[in-house]
C-alpha positions as CSV (number, residue, x, y, z in Angstrom):
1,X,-4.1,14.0,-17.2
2,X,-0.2,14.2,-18.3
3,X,2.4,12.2,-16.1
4,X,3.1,13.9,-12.9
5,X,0.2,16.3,-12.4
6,X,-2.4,14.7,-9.5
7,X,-6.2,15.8,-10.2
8,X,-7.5,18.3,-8.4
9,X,-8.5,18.0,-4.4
10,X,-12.1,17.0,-3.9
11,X,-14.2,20.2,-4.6
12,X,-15.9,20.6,-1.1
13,X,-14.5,22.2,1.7
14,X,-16.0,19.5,4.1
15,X,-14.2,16.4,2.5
16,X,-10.9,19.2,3.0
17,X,-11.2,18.6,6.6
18,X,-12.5,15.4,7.1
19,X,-8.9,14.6,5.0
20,X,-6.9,16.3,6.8
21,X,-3.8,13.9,8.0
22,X,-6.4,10.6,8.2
23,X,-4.3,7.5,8.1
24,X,-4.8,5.1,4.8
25,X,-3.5,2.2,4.6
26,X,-2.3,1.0,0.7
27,X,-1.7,-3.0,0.7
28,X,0.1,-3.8,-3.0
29,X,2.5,-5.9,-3.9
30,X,4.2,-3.2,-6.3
31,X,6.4,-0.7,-4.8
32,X,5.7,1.6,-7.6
33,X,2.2,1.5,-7.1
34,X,2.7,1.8,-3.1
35,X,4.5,5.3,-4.5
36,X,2.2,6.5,-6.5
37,X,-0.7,6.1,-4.5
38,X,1.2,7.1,-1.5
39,X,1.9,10.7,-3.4
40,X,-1.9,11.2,-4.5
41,X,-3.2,10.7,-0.8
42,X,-0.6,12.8,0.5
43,X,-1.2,15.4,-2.0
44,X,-5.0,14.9,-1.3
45,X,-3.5,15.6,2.5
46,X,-4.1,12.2,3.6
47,X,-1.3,9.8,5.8
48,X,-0.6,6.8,3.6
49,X,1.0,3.8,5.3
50,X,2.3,1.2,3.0
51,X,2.4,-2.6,3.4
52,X,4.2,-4.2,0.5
53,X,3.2,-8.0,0.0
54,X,6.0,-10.0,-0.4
55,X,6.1,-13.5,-2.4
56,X,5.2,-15.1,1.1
57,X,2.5,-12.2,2.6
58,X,2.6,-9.0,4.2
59,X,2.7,-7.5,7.6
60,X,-0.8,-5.5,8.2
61,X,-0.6,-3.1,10.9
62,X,-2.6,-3.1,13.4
63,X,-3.3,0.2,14.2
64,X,-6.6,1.6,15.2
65,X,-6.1,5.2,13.4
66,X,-6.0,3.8,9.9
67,X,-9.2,5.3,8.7
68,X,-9.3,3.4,5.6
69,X,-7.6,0.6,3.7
70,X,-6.8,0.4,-0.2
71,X,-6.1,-3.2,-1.2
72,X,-5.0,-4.2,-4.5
73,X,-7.1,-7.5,-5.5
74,X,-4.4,-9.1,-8.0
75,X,-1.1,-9.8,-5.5
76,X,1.8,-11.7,-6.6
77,X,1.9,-13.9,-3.2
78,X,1.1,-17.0,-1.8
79,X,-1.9,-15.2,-0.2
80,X,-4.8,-13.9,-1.8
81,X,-6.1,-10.4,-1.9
82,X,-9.4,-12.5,-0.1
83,X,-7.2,-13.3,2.4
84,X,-5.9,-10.5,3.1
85,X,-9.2,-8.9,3.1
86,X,-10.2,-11.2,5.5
87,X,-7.3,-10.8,8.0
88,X,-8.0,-6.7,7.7
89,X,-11.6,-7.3,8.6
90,X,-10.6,-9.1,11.7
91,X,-7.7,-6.7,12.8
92,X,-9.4,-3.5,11.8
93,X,-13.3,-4.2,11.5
94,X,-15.2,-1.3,11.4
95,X,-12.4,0.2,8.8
96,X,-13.6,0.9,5.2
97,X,-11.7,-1.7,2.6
98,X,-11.5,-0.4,-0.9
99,X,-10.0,-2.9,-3.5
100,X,-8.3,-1.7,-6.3
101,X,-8.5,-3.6,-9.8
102,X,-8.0,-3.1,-13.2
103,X,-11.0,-5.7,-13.4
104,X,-14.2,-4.4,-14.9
105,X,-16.4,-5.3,-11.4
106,X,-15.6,-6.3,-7.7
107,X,-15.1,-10.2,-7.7
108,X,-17.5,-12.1,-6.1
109,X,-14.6,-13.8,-3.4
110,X,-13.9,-10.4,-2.2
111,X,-17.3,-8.6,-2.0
112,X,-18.4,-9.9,1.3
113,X,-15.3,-8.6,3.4
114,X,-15.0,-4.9,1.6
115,X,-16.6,-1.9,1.9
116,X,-16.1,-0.2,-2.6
117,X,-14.3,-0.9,-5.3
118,X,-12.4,1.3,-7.8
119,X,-10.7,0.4,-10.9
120,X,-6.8,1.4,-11.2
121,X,-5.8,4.7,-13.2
122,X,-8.9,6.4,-12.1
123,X,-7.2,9.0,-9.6
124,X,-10.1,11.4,-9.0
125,X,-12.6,8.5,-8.3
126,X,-10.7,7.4,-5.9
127,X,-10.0,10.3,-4.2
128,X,-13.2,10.7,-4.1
129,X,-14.5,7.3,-2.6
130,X,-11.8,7.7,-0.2
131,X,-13.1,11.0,0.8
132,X,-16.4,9.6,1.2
133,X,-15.6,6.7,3.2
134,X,-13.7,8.8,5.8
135,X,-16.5,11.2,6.6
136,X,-19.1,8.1,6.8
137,X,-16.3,6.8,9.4
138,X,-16.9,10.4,11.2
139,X,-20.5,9.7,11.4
140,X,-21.4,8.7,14.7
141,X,-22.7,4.7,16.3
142,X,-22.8,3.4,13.1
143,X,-20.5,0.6,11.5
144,X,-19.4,1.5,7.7
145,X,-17.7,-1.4,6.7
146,X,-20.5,-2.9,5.1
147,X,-19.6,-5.0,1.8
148,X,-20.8,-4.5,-1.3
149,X,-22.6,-6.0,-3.8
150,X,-20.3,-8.5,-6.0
151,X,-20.2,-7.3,-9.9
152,X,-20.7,-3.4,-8.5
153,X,-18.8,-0.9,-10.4
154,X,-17.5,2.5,-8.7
């Protein structure tokens, strides 16, 4: 994939609809970062809504329509990307957490209090885990927030 171009929308029609103008919120300490994946969800016809993490935290929304959460696991802050994971789950707790890492595997710290795990500069995966998370969250009385197995791959 060259500079620029955003891989191509997630091939079936249902995960179209199930994306259409659902809420995501990105949580990075990177500006840049917030940018880029702000512009690949809202190409992918997603709402991204950004929370920078300052030296000394960040202000999480919260806001019952976010439909799912990306969280990058190294942050530049006082806090910890646990932490935050932690204060998400209690704010927003049936909302799927995805941590993003350039790590091989989800850390063990963070597994119990997020739902996947993708590794940066993988565009279409994430897309696609995204994608799927959402339309689990469309499923009726049940709760898909449910962590992950630490050392799990995406």
């Amino acid at each position: 994939m060259t500079s620029g171009q955003f891989p191509d929308r997630l091939a079936s029609q249902e995960s179209d609809q199930l994306s259409s103008r659902a809420k995501v919120l990105i949580v990075d300490d990177d500006p840049t970062h917030l940018e880029i994946y702000g512009m690949l969800l809202q190409h992918a016809g997603y709402e991204p809504v950004s929370a920078l993490v300052k030296f000394a935290g960040a202000e999480i929304p919260k806001d019952d329509t976010i439909g799912l959460v990306l969280l990058d696991y190294r942050l530049q802050s006082l806090r910890t990307s646990t932490e935050f994971a932690q204060e998400i789950r209690g704010l927003l707790p049936d909302t799927p957490i995805v941590v993003l890492s350039d790590m091989w595997s989800l850390p063990a710290d963070i597994a119990p209090y997020v739902t996947d795990f993708v590794r940066k500069g993988q565009p279409a995966k994430l897309l696609q885990v995204v994608g799927k998370h959402l339309a689990r969250a469309k499923e009726p009385a049940t709760s898909h927030a449910n962590p992950i197995t630490p050392g799990a791959a995406a």
